[in-house]
C-alpha positions as CSV (number, residue, x, y, z in Angstrom):
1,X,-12.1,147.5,53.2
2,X,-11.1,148.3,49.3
3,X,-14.0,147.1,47.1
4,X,-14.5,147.3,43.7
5,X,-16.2,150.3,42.7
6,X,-18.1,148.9,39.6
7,X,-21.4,146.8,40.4
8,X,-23.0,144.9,37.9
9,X,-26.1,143.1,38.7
10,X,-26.1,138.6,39.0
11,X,-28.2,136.5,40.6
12,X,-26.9,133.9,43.2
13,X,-28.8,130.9,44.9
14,X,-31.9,130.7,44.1
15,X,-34.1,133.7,43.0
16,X,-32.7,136.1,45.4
17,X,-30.7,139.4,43.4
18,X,-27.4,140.2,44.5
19,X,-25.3,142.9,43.1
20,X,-22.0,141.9,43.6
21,X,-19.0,143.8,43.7
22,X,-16.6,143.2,41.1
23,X,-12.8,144.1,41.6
24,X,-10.0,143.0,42.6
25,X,-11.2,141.7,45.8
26,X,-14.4,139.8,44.5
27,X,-11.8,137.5,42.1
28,X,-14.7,137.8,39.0
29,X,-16.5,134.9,38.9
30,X,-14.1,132.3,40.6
31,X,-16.5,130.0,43.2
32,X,-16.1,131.8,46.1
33,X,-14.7,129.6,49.3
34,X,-16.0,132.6,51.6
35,X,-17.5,135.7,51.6
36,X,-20.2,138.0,53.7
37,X,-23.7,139.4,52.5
38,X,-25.1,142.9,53.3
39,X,-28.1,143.3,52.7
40,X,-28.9,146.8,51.4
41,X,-32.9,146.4,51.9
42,X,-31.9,145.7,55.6
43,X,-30.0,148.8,56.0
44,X,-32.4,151.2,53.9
45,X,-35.0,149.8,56.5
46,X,-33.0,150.4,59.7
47,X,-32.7,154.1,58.9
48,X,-36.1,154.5,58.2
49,X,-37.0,153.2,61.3
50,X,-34.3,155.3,63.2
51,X,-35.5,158.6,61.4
52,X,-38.7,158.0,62.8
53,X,-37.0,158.9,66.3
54,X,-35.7,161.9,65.5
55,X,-37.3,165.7,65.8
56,X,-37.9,167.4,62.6
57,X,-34.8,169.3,62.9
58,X,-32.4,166.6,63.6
59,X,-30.4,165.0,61.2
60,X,-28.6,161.5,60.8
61,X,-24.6,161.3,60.1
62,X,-24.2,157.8,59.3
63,X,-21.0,156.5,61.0
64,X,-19.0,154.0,58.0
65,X,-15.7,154.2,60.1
66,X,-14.0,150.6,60.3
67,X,-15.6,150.1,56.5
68,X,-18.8,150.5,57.7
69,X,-18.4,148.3,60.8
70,X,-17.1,145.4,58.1
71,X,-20.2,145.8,55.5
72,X,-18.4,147.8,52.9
73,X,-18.0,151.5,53.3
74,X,-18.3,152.9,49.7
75,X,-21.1,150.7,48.5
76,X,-23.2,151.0,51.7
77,X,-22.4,155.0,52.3
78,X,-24.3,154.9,48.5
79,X,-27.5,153.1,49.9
80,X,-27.4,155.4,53.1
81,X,-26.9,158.7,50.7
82,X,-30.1,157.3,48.6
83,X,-32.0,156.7,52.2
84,X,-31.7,160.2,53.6
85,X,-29.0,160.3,55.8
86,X,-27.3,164.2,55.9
87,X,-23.4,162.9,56.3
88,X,-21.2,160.4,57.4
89,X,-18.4,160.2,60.0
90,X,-15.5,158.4,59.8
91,X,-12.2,157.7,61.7
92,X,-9.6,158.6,59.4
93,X,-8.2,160.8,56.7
94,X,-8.0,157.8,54.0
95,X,-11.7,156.7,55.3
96,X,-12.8,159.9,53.5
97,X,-10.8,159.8,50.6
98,X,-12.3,156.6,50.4
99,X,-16.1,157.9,50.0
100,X,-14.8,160.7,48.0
101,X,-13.6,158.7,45.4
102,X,-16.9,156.9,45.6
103,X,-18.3,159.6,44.7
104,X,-20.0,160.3,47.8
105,X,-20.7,164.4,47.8
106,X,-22.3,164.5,51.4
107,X,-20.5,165.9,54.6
108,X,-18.1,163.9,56.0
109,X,-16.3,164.4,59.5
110,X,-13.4,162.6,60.4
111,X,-13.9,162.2,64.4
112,X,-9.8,161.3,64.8
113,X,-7.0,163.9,65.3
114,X,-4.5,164.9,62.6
115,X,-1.4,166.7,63.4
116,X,0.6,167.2,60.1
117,X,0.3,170.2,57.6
118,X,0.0,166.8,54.9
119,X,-3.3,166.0,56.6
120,X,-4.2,169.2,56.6
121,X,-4.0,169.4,52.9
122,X,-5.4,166.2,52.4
123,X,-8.3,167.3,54.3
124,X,-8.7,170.4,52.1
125,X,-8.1,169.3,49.3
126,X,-11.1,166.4,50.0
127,X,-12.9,168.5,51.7
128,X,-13.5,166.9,54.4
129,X,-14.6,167.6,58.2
130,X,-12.0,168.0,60.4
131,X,-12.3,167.6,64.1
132,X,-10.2,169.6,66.5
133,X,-9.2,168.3,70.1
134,X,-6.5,171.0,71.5
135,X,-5.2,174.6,70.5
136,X,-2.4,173.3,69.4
137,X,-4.1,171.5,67.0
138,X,-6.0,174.2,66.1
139,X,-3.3,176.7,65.6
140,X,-1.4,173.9,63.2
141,X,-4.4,173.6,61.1
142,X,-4.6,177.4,60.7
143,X,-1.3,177.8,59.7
144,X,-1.2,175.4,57.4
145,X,-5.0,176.6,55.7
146,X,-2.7,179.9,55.5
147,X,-0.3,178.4,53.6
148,X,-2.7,176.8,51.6
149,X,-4.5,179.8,50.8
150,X,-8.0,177.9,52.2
151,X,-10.6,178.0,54.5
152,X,-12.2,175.0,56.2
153,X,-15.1,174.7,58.5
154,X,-14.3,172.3,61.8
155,X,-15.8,170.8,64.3
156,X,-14.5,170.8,68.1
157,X,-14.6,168.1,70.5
158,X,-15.1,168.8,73.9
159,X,-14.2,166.4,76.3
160,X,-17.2,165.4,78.6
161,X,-16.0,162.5,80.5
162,X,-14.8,159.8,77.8
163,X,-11.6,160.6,78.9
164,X,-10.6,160.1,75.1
165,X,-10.2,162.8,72.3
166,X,-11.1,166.4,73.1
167,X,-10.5,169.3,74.9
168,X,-12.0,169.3,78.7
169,X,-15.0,170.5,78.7
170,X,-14.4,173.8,81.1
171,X,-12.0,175.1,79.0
172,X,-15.1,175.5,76.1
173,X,-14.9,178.8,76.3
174,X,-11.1,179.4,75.9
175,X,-10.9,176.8,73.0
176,X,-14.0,178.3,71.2
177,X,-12.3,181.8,71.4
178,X,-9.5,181.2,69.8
179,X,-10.4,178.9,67.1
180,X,-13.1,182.4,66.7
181,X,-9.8,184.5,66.2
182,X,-7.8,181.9,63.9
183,X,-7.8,182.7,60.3
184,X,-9.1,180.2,57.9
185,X,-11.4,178.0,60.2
186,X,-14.9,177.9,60.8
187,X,-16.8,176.3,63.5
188,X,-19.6,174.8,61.9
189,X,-19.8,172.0,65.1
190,X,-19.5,171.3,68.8
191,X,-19.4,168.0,70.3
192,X,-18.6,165.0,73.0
193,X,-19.2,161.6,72.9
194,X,-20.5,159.4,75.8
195,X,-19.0,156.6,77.3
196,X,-21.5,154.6,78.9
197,X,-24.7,155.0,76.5
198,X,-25.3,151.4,76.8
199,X,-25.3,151.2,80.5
200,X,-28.8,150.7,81.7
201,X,-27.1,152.5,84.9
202,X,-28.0,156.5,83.4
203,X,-26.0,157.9,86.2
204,X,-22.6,158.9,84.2
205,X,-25.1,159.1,81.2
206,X,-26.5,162.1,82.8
207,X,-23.4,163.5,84.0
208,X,-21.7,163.7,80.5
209,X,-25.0,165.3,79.2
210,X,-24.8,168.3,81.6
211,X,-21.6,169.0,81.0
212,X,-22.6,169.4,77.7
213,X,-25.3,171.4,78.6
214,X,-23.3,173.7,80.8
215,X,-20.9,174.1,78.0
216,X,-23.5,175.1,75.3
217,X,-25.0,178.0,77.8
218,X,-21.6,178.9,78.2
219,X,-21.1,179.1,74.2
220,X,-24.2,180.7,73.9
221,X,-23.6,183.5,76.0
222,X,-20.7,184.7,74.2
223,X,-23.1,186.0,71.5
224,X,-20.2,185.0,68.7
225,X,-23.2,183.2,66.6
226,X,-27.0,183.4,65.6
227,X,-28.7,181.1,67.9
228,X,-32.4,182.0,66.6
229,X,-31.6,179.8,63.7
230,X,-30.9,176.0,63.6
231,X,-28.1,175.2,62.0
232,X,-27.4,172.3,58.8
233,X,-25.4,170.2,57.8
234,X,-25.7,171.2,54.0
235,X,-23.4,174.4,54.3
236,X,-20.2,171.4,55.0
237,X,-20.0,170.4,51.6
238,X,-19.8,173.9,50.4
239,X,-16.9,175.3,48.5
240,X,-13.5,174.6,50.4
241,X,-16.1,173.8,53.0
242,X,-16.9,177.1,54.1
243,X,-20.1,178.3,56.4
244,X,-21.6,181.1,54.7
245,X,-23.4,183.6,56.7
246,X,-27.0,183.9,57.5
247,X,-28.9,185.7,54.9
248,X,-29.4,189.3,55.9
249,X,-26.9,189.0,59.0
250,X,-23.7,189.7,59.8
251,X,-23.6,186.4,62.1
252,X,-22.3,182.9,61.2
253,X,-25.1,179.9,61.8
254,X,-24.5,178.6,65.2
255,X,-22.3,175.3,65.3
256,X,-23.9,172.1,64.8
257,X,-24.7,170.7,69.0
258,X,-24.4,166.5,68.9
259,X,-23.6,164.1,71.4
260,X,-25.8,161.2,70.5
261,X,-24.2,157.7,69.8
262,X,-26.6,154.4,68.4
263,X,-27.3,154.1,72.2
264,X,-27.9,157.4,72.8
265,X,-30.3,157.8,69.8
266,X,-32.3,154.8,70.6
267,X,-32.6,156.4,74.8
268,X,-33.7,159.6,75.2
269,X,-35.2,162.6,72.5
270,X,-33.5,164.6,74.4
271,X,-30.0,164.0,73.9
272,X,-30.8,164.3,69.8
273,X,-30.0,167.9,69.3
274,X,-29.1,168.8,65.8
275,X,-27.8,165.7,64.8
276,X,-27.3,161.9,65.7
277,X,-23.9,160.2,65.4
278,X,-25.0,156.3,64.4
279,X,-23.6,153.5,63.8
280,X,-24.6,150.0,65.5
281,X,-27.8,150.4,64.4
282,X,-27.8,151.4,61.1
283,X,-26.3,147.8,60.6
284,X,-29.2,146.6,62.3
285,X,-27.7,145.5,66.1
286,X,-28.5,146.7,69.3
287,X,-26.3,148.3,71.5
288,X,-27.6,146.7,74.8
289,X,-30.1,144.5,75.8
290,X,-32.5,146.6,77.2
291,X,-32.9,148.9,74.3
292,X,-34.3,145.8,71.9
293,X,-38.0,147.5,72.3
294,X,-37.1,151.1,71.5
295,X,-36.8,149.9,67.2
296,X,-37.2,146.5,65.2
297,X,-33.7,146.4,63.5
298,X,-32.8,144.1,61.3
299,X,-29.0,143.0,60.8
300,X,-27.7,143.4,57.9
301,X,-24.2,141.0,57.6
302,X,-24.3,137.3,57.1
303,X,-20.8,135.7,56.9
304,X,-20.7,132.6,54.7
305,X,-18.4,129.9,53.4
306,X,-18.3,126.6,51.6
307,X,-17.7,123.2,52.3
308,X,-14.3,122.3,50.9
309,X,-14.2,118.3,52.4
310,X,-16.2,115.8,54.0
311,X,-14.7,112.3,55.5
312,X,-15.3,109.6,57.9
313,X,-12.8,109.7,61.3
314,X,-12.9,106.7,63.8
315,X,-13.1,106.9,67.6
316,X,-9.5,108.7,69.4
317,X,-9.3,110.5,66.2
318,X,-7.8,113.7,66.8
319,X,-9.0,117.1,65.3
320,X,-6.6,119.9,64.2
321,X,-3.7,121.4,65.7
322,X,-3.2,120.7,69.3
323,X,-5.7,117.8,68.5
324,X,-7.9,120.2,71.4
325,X,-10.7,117.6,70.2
326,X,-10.6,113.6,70.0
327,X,-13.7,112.0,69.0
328,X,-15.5,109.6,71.4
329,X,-17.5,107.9,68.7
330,X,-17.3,107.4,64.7
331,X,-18.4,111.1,62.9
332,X,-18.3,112.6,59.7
333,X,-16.8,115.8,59.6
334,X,-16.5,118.7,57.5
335,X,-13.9,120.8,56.2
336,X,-15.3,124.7,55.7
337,X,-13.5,127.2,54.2
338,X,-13.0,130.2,56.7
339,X,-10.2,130.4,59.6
340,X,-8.7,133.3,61.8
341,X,-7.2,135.1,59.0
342,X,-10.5,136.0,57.6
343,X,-12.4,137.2,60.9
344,X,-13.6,133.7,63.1
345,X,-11.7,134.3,66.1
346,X,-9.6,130.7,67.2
347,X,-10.6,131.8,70.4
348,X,-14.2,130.1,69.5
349,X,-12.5,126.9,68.7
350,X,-15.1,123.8,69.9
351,X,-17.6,127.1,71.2
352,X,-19.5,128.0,68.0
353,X,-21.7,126.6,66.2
354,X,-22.6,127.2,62.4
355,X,-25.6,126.1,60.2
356,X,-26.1,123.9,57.1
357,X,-29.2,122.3,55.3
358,X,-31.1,124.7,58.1
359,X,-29.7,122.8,60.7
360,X,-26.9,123.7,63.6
361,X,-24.0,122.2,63.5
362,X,-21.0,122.2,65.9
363,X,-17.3,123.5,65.2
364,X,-14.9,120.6,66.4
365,X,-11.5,120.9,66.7
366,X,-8.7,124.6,66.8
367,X,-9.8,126.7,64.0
368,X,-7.5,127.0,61.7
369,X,-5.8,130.4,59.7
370,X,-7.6,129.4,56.8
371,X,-10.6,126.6,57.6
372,X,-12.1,125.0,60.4
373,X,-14.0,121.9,60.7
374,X,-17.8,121.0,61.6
375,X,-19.4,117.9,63.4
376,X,-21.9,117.1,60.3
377,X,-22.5,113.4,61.6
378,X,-26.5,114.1,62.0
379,X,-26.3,115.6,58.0
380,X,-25.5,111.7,56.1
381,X,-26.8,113.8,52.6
382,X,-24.1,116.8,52.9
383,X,-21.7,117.5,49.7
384,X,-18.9,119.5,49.3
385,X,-19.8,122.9,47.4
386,X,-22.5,123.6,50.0
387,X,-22.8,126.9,52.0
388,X,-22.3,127.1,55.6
389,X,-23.4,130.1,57.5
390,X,-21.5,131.5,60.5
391,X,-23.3,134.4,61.3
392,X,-26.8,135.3,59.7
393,X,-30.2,133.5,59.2
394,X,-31.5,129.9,57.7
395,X,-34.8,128.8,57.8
396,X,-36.0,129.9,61.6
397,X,-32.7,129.3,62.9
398,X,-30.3,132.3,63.6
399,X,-26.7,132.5,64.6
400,X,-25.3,136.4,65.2
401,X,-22.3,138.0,65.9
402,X,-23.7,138.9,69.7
403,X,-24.0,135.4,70.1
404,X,-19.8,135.1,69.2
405,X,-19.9,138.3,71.2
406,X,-21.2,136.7,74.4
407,X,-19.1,133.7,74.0
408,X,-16.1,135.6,73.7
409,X,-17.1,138.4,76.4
410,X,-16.7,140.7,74.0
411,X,-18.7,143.4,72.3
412,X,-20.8,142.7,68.8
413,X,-18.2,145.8,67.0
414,X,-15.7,144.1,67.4
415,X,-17.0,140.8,65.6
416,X,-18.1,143.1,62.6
417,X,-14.4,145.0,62.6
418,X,-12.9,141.5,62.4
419,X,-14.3,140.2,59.0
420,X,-11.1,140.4,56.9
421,X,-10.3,142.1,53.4
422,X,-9.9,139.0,51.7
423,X,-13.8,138.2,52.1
424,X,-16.0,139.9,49.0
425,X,-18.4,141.9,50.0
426,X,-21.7,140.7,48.1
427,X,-24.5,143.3,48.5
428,X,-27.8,141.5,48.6
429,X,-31.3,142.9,48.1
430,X,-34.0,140.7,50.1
C-alpha cells in the first residue's frame, strides 16, 4: 500500500510517540475516522527474537510482499533494514520498485514469475532478484539481459511438492545446467517452498525437505560451484547484481540453499540452511497453534476507528441493511467509522466484537461498506470522537485478527492482506 514517504514526528493520545506518515494517504492532519497502528518497537523486537534461532551463518530475508502483510512496506522494510535483517522478498516487480524508491539498498527477490523482456528490464534496471521457475523462462530472461547488455544474478525455484511455482524438483540438474550455460545470469540461489509447515502432521513436511536434500547432493555433485565456502547475500546488491567470484578461485560462491517459511523457522534448525524466508512472524503472529512456545512474538497491527454517532433505538428496531438484527429491548448503539471497503469482512456481521473505554462491545446489525454499528448499551458515558479498536490491545483485554480468523475459518494473512489503502498507516513506537 502507497504511503507517504516523508515522516515527521507527532504525538497522539496520550504520551505515546507516533511517527505518522504524511502523504497523500494520511490526509495531513484531518481527524482521522479510521486508521491502523504498527508498532515499530514490536517488530524490531520480533526479529530479535527470531535471530536468536538461527545458526551463525544463516541469514533473515524479511518477506514485505502484500505491503508487508498490510503494515506498510516502505516504512517497515526501513525498521527491518535498521534491525539486521540481510534482504527482503517480495511478490512482484512494482513491490520492489516500491522499496527501491524507499531507498531500501538491501537484496530483494521477487518470489513471482515474469515473462516479458519489460520485466526483465524493470528488474535490471532495479536491480532486483529474479526468480526463475522453467527454461523457458530462463532462456527469455537471457535474451533479453543480451539485449540489454546486463548481467543479473537469479534465483531458481525448484518445485518440491507445493505444486505451485517452480520447476519439479528431478529435473534440478537439467534446469541448473542450462541456466550454467545461458549468458548473462548468475545463480546466486536455489530454492522450494513448503506447503504444510504449519501442520503439526510433519509427514509431507519431511517429504518436501528430502527432496530438497536429494536435489542439493545432486547440485553438488556437478562440481559447477565452491561448496567449501558459505555463500551471502551481500554479493545481490552488487553492480547490475552480479556474483563475483571467490577470491583466489576460479569458482563462483555456491547458490544461496533456503526452504524455510515463518513455520518452518520457528520448527526445526535444521531446515534453516543459509537463509530463512519470514514473514508471519516478523509481524508478530504465529503460524499455528502449537508453535506459540517456540518464540514470545508480539503483534504488531492494531486496527482503529472512531465513533461517528450514538442514539437511542426502541424494542423491534431494526439494524442496517437486511435489518439481519432487531432489538429485543431498548439499547444505545453506536455508529463506528470502518465497513467492508476498508478491510472488516461483512461476513463478521453480528460475530465480532470490538473494544471501547477497555470494555468489549458487540457489532449489531450487516456491516456496512463504510461503518458498522456497536451494542454500547452497558457504556451510558460514551461520546462520539472516541476510539474503537477492532483488532489490537486495551487495558488486559485483547481482540486479534486470529480471533476474526477463527470466526471466519480462515487464516490470520488473510485478515492482515485485507486492511485497505484508504486506512493511514500510523507507525507507533511503544
Amino acid at each position: 500500500m502507497r504511503i507517504g514517504k516523508q515522516m515527521t514526528t507527532e504525538f497522539l493520545e496520550g504520551d505515546r510517540l507516533s511517527l505518522a506518515l504524511r502523504g497523500r494517504e494520511a490526509y495531513g492532519g484531518i481527524h482521522q475516522r479510521a486508521w491502523v497502528e504498527v508498532d515499530l518497537g514490536a517488530i524490531t523486537t520480533n526479529v530479535q527474537q527470531i535471530q536468536t534461532l538461527l545458526a551463525p551463518q544463516t541469514e533473515l530475508m524479511a518477506v514485505v510482499k502484500a505491503d508487508a502483510y498490510g503494515h506498510g512496506a516502505t516504512f517497515v522494510a526501513q525498521v527491518l533494514s535498521q534491525a539486521g535483517v540481510s534482504g527482503f522478498a517480495v511478490a512482484t516487480i512494482p513491490e520492489g520498485i516500491e522499496l527501491r524508491e524507499a531507498g531500501i539498498d538491501q537484496p530483494i527477490l521477487v518470489l513471482g514469475a515474469a515473462h516479458t523482456p519489460d520485466e526483465v528490464k524493470a528488474i535490471a534496471h532495479w536491480q532486483l532478484q529474479a526468480t526463475l521457475c522453467t527454461p523457458q523462462q530462463a532462456l527469455l530472461f537471457s535474451a533479453s539481459l543480451s539485449r540489454l547488455n546486463q548481467s543479473l544474478a537469479v534465483q531458481l525455484n525448484l518445485d518440491t511438492g507445493m505444486s505451485r511455482l517452480g520447476t519439479d524438483w528431478q529435473q534440478a540438474i537439467e534446469f541448473v545446467e542450462l541456466v550454467q550455460r545461458l549468458p548473462r545470469l548468475k545463480i546466486a540461489g536455489v530454492y522450494s517452498h513448503f506447503a504444510t509447515a504449519d501442520d503439526p502432521d510433519p509427514t509431507v513436511l519431511q517429504q518436501q525437505h528430502q527432496r530438497f536434500q536429494q536435489a542439493i547432493a545432486q547440485l553438488r555433485a556437478m562440481g559447477y560451484w565452491d561448496w567449501q565456502t558459505s555463500p551471502s547475500l551481500a554479493p545481490l546488491s552488487g553492480s547490475k547484481g552480479e556474483v563475483p567470484p571467490i577470491p583466489g578461485s576460479s569458482q563462483s560462491p555456491r547458490p544461496l540453499l533456503h526452504i524455510a517459511n515463518s513455520a518452518a523457522t520457528l520448527m526445526d534448525t535444521a531446515l534453516h540452511y543459509d537463509l530463512v524466508r519470514v514473514g508471519l512472524a516478523i509481524y508478530g503472529l504465529y503460524p499455528a497453534p502449537h508453535l506459540q512456545s517456540c518464540l514470545k512474538l508480539k503483534s504488531a497491527l492494531q486496527v482503529k476507528a472512531r465513533i461517528t454517532q450514538i442514539k437511542k433505538i426502541e424494542p423491534g428496531t431494526g439494524i442496517s441493511y437486511g435489518h439481519r438484527f432487531v432489538a429485543q429491548s431498548p439499547m444505545q448503539i453506536a455508529v463506528v467509522g470502518i465497513g467492508y471497503a476498508d478491510g472488516v469482512p461483512r461476513n463478521l456481521s453480528n460475530q465480532m466484537q470490538v473494544l471501547v473505554q477497555g470494555e468489549f462491545a458487540p457489532q449489531v446489525g450487516a456491516i456496512t461498506m463504510d461503518q458498522l454499528m456497536i451494542d454500547v448499551s452497558h457504556l451510558p458515558s460514551l461520546r462520539v470522537g472516541e476510539v474503537v479498536t477492532l483488532i489490537g490491545q486495551e487495558g488486559d483485554r485483547a481482540i486479534s485478527a486470529e480471533d476474526w480468523a477463527a470466526r471466519l475459518g480462515t487464516i490470520s494473512w488473510e485478515i492482515l492482506c485485507g486492511f485497505k489503502h484508504r486506512l493511514p498507516r500510523i507507525a507507533t513506537v511503544n
